[in-house]
C-alpha positions in Angstrom: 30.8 277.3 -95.4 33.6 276.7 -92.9 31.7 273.8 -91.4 31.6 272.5 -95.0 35.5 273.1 -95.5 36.4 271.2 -92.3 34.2 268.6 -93.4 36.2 268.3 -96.9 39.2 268.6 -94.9 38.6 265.4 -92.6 37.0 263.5 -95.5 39.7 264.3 -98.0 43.0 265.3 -96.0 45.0 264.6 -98.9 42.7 267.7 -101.1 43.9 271.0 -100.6 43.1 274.5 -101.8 45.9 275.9 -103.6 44.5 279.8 -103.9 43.0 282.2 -101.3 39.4 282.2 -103.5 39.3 278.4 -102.9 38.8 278.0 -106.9 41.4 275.2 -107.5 41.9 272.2 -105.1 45.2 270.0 -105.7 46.0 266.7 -104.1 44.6 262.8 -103.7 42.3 260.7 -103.4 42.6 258.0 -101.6 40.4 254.7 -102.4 41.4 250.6 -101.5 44.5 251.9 -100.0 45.7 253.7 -102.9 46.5 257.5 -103.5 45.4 259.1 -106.9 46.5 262.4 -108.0 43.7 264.9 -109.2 43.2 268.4 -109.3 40.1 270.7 -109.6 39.1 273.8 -110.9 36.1 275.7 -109.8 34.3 279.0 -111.2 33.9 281.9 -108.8 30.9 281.2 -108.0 31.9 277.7 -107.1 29.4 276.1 -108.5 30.4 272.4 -109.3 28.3 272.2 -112.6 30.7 274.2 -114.2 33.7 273.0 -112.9 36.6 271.0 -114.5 38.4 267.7 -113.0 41.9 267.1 -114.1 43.2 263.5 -113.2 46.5 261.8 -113.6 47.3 259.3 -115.9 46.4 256.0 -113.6 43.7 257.4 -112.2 42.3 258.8 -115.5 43.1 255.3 -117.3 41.0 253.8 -114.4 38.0 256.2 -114.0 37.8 255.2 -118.3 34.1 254.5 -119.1 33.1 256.3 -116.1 33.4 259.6 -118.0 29.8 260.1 -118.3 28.5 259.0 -114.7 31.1 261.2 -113.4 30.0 264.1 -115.3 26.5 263.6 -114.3 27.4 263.8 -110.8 29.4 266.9 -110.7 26.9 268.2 -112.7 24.3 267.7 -109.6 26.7 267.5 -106.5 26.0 270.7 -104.7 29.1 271.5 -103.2 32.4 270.1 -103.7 32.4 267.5 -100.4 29.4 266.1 -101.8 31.0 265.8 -105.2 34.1 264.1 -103.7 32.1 261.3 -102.1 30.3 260.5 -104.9 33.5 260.5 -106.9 35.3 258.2 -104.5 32.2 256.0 -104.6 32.7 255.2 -108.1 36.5 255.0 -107.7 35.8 252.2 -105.6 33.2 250.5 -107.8 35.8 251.0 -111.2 38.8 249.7 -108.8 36.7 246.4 -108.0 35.4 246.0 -111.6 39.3 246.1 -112.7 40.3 243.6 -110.3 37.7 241.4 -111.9 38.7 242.2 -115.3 42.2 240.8 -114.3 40.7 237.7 -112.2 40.3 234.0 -113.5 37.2 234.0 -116.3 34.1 232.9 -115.0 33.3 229.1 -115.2 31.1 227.8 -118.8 28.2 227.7 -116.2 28.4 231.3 -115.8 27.7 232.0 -119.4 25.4 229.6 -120.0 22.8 230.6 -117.4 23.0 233.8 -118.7 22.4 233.1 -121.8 19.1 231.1 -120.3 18.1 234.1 -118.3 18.3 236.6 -121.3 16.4 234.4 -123.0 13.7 234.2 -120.5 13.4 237.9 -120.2 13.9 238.4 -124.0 16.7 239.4 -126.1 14.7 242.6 -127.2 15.7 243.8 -123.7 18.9 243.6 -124.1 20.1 247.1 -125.4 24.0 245.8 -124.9 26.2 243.5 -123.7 30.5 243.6 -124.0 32.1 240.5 -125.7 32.6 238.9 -122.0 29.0 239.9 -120.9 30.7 241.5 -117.9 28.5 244.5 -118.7 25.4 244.3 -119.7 22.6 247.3 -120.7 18.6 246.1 -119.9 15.7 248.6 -121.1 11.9 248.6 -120.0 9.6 251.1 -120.6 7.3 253.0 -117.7 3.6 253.1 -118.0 3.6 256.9 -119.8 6.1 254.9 -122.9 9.1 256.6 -121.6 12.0 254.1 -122.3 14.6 253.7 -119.1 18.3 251.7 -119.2 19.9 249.6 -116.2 23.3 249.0 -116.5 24.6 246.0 -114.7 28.2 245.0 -114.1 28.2 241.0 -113.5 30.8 239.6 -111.6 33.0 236.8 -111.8 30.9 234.7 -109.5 27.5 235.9 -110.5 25.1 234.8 -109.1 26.3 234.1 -106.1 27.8 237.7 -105.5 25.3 240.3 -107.0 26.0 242.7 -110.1 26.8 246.3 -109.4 23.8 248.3 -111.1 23.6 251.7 -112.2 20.0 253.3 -113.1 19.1 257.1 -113.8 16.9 257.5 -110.9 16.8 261.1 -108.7 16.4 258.5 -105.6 18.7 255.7 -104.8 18.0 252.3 -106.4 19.6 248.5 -104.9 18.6 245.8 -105.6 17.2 242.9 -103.3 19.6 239.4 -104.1 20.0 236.2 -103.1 22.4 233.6 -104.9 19.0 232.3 -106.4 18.4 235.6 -108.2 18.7 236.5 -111.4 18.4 239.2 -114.7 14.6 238.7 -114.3 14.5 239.5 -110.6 16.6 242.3 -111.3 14.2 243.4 -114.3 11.5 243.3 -112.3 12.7 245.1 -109.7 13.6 248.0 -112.3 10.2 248.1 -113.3 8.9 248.4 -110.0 11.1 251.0 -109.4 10.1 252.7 -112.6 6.5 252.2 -111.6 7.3 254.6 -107.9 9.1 257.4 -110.3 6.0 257.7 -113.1 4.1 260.4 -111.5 7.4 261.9 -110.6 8.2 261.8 -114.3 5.2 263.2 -115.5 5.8 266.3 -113.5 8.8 266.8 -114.6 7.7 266.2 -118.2 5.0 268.5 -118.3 7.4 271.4 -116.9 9.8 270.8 -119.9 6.5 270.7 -122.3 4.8 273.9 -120.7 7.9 276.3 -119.7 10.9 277.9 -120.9 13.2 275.9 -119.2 16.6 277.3 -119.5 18.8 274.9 -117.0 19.8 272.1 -117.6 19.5 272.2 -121.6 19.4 268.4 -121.4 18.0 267.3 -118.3 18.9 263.5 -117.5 16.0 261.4 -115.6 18.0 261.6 -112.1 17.7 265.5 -112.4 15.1 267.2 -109.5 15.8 270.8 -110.4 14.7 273.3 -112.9 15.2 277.0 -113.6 12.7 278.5 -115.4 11.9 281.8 -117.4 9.0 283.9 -115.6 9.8 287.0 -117.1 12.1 289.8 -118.7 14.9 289.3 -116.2 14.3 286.9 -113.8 13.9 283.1 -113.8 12.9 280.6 -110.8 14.4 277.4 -109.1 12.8 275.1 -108.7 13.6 271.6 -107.0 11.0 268.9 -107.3 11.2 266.1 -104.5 10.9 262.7 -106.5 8.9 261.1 -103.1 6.3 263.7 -103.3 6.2 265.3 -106.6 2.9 266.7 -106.7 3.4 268.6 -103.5 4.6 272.5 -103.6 7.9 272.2 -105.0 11.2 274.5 -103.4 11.6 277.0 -104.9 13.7 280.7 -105.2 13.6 283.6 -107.6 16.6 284.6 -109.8 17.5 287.8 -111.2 17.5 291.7 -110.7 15.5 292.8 -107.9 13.3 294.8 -109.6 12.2 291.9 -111.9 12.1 289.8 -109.3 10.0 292.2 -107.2 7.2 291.9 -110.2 7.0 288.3 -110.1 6.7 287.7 -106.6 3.6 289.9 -106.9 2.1 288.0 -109.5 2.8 284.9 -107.5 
């Protein structure tokens, strides 16, 4: 714990604790030179999935469409250092995508290949795209039918400087690009990617479909970790690794000891 505190501390000087419990944290992050005000509150048990993040106007007006990735990843940071990198991460990413938004428009060109490229991959894969196709939302379906979305923030200079992409994956995804590349590369890529998650998918599928799962009530794709119902009062965690899903998984009982006694005996 203290290692992990000193760790915060060097990483985020500007983030302090404000109570003895180390509940609520007060102070800024700093991202591209900038300070931004925040301030977080945290159960007693500190655990970050229930925890709220309170932001300051600018940084709030910034972090705006974020809402949901941000979410997600306190949902599944498991402490708050962890949290507060990923957090700066996509600070940075919404600070460069508002630069953009305030840069010169991309040339015809730009517009006009992209209309090609969509066309080559096929408009039905195109779940979205904003009225200056600076965001745009691909789909493709895995071999078991499930249907997957990449979102892909194009830049300015696309394709000579590579969209920013953002994928539900419990694994990190990037994509390989050169100034020749384009939405198809990118779709196939996906798909590939998809392809290396399906039997982690299935796994994870068939737990939903065969146990009481109790947490999370909506697991997202990127999620690794399940609690499950075993018996009158006591669950298990469990944490499936996405590179090796059909080995043992981690896992940890929950609940009072007696109950927990009885199902370590049946295991």
């Amino acid at each position: 714990m203290e290692a992990a505190e000193a760790s915060l501390l060097r990483q985020f000087p500007l983030l302090l604790p404000q109570n003895r419990a180390k509940t609520v944290y007060e102070g800024f992050i700093t991202a591209q030179g900038r300070d931004f005000h925040l301030k977080i509150l945290l159960p007693e048990d500190l655990q970050l999935k229930n925890a709220r993040l309170l932001c300051s106007w600018k940084l709030r007006t910034i972090l705006c469409g974020y809402h949901q990735i941000i979410q997600q990843r306190m949902k599944h940071s498991p402490d708050l250092m962890s949290f507060m990198m990923e957090l700066k991460m996509v600070l940075e990413v919404a600070l460069k995508n508002k630069q953009e938004i305030h840069a010169l428009p991309p040339p015809p060109q730009f517009y006009s290949s992209l209309i090609e490229e969509i066309g080559i991959l096929g408009w039905d894969n195109l779940v979205y795209a904003d009225s200056c196709f600076s965001t745009i939302k691909l789909k493709a379906e895995d071999a078991s039918g499930r249907e997957h979305l990449i979102t892909l923030k194009l830049k300015a200079k696309y394709p000579v400087e590579s969209p920013d992409c953002f994928v539900d994956f419990p694994v990190s995804f990037s994509v390989s690009w050169t100034p020749q590349s384009s939405l198809i590369s990118i779709h196939s890529q996906f798909l590939a990617a998809l392809e290396s998650l399906k039997t982690f998918w299935d796994v994870m599928d068939e737990i939903d479909e065969k146990t009481w799962v109790l947490e999370p009530e909506k697991p997202t794709r990127s999620a690794t970790a399940r609690r499950i119902a075993v018996g009158n009062n006591a669950s298990i965690h469990i944490e499936v690794d996405p590179k090796h899903p059909t080995m043992l998984p981690e896992c940890y009982f929950l609940g009072a000891d007696h109950g927990v006694r009885s199902q370590i005996q049946v295991f």
